[in-house]
C-alpha positions as CSV (number, residue, x, y, z in Angstrom):
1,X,-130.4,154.3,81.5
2,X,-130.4,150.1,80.7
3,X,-127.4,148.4,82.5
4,X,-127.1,146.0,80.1
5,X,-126.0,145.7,75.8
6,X,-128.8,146.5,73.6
7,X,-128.2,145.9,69.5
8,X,-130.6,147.3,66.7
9,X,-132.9,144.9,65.4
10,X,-133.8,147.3,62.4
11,X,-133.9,151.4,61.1
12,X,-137.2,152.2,60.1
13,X,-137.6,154.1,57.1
14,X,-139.8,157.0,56.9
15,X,-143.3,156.6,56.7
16,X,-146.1,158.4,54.8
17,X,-149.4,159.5,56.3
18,X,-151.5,159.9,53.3
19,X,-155.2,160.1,55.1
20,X,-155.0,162.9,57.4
21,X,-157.5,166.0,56.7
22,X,-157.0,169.5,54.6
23,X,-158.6,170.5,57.5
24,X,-161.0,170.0,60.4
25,X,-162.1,171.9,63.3
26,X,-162.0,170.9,66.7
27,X,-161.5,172.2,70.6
28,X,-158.2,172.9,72.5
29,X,-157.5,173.5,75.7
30,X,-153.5,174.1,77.0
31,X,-151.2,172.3,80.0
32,X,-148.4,174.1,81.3
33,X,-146.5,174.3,84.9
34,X,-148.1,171.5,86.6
35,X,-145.9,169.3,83.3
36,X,-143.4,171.0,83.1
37,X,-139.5,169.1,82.8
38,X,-141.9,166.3,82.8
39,X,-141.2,163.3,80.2
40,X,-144.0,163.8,77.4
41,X,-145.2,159.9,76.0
42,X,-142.7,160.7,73.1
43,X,-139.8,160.7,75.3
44,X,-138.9,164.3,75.1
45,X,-139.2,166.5,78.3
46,X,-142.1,168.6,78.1
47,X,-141.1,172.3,77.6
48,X,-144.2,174.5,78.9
49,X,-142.9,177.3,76.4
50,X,-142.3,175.6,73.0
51,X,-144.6,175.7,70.4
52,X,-145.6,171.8,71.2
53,X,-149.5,169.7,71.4
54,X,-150.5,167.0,72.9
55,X,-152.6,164.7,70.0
56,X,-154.7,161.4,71.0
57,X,-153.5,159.7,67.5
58,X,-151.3,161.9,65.3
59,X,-147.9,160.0,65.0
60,X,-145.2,162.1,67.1
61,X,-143.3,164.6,64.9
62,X,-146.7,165.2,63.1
63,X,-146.8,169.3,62.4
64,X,-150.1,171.1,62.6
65,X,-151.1,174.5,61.9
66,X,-153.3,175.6,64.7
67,X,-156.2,178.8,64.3
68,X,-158.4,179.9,67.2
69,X,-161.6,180.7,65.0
70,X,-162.2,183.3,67.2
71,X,-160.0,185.7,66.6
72,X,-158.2,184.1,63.7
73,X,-155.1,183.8,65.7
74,X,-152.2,180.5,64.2
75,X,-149.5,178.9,65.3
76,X,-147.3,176.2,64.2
77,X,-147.3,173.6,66.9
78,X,-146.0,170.0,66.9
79,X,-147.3,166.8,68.3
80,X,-145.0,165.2,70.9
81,X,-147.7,164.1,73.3
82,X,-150.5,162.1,73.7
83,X,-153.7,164.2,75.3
84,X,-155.9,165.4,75.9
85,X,-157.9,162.8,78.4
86,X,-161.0,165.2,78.9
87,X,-164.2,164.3,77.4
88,X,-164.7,166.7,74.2
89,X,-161.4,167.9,74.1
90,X,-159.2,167.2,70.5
91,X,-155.9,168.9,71.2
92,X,-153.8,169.9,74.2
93,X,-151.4,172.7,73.6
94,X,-148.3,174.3,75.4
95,X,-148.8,177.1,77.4
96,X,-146.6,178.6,74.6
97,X,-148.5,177.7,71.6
98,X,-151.7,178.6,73.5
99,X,-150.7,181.8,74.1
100,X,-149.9,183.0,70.5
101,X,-153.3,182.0,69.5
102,X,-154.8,184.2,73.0
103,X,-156.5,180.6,74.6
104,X,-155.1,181.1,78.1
105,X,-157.5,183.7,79.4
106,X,-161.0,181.3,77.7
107,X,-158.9,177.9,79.1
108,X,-160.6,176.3,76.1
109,X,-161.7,177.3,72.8
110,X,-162.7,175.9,68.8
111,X,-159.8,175.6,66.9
112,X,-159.1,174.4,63.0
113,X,-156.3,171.8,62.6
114,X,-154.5,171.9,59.0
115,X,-151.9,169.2,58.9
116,X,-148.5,170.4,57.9
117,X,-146.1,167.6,57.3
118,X,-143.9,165.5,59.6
119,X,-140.6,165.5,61.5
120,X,-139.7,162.5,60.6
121,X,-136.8,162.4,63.1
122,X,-139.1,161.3,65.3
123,X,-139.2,157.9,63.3
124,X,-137.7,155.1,66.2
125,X,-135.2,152.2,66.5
126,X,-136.1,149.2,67.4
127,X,-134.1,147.6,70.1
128,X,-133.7,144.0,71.9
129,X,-131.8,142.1,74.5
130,X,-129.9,139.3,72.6
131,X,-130.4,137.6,75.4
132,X,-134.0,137.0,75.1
133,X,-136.1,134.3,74.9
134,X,-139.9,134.0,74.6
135,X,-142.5,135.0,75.7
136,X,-141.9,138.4,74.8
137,X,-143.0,141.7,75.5
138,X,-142.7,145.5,74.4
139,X,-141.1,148.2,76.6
140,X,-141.8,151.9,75.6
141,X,-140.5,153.4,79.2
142,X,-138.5,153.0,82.3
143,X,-138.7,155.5,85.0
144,X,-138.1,156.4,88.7
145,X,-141.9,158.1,88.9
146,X,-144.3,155.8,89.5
147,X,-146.5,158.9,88.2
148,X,-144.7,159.4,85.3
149,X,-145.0,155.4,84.5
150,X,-149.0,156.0,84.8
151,X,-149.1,158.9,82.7
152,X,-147.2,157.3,79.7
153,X,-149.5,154.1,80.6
154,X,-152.9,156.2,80.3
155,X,-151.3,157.6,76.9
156,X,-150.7,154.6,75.2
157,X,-154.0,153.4,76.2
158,X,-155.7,155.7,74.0
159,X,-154.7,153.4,71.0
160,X,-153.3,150.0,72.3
161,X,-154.9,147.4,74.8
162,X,-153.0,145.3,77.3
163,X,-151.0,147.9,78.7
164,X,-149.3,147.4,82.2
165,X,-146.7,148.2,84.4
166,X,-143.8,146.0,86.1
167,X,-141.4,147.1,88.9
168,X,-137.8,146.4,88.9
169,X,-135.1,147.1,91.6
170,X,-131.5,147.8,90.4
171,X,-128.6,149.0,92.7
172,X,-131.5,149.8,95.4
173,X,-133.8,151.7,93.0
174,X,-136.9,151.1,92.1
175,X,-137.7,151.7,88.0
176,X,-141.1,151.0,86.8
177,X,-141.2,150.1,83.2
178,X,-144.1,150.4,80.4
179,X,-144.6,147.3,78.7
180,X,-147.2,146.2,75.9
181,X,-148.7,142.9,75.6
182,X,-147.5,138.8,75.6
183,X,-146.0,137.4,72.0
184,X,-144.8,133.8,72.0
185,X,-143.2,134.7,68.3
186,X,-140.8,137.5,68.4
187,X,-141.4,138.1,64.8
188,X,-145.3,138.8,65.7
189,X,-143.2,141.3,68.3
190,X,-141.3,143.1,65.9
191,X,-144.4,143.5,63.7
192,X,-146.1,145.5,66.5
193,X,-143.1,147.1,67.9
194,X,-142.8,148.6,64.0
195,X,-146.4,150.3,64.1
196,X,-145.4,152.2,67.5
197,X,-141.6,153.3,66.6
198,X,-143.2,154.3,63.3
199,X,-145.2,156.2,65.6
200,X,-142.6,157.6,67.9
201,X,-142.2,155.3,70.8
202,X,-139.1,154.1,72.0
203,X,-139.4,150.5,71.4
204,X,-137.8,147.5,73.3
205,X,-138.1,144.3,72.6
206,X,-137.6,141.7,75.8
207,X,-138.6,138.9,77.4
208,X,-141.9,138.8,79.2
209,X,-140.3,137.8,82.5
210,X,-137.3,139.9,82.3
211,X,-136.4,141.9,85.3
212,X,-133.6,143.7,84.8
């Protein structure tokens, strides 16, 4: 939880995704326990039994209609992840989702995606410090795990480049915070923090040197 006043800089409107596929197959494999009450990159805690998927680019909120082409087997899943970081792997699902479809046993298996729509609650805020004064950077996370920093830092590194992580101690505890890139113009900020709320991120727009 920030310490300090954050104001809205802007409500982002829904966005269409007009590009994605009828339909295209690819190959899953599941996560589970070792994640589980974890933070997932879109903020919500993962749940090892909801119907859930870990995606390398589909916006958060995106809805997908999973098969196993082996046995014909669907589910209705969601993206609220980013994954999955094997080689040759497309989509990481739940240990729920994988087991309506039967993948636990295999581990791994082809799959066809169909795109279904979007939750488009998933749509962010942007916020800022009023307080803040150039340079400025982007901060999509703030947590007590150091692991659970990395993990939302190798996420966002699928898409985005200059990534990194900055520590901050409050009251005696440490918090290390995700940040995204240098902007000496805080409208060139906003612009980019736009692409990853419309995304899902949480979004915070600060100064590059801030601290707290």
């Amino acid at each position: 939880m920030f310490c300090f006043s954050l104001v809205l800089l802007a409500s982002c409107a829904p966005v269409r995704y007009e590009s994605y596929p009828k339909a295209t197959h690819a190959v899953a494999s599941w996560y589970g326990p070792d994640f589980h009450g974890r933070p997932t990159s879109s903020g919500e805690l993962f749940d090892m039994y909801a119907l859930t998927c870990a995606h390398k680019d589909y916006p958060f909120g995106t809805r997908l209609k999973v098969t196993n082409v082996s046995n014909n087997k669907t589910v209705d899943c969601i993206v609220n992840d980013r994954g999955p970081f094997v080689s040759e792997r497309d989509l990481d699902l739940s240990y729920g989702a994988a087991k309506e479809i039967g993948l636990i046993g295999p581990g791994t298996g082809k799959i066809k995606i169909e795109y279904a729509g979007r939750d488009n609650s998933y749509i962010k805020d942007i916020r800022y410090i009023p307080t803040s004064k150039g340079p400025f950077t982007l901060q999509v996370g703030s947590f007590r795990e150091l692991s659970n920093a990395m993990r939302l830092k190798m996420a966002i590194e699928l898409k985005y480049n200059t990534v990194y992580i900055t520590v901050a101690e409050i009251d005696g505890s440490k918090y290390y915070r995700v940040r995204i890139g240098k902007f000496t113009i805080k409208e060139e900020a906003y612009r980019y923090a736009k692409t990853l709320a419309d995304e899902g991120y949480s979004v915070l727009i600060t100064s590059y040197d801030e601290k707290i």
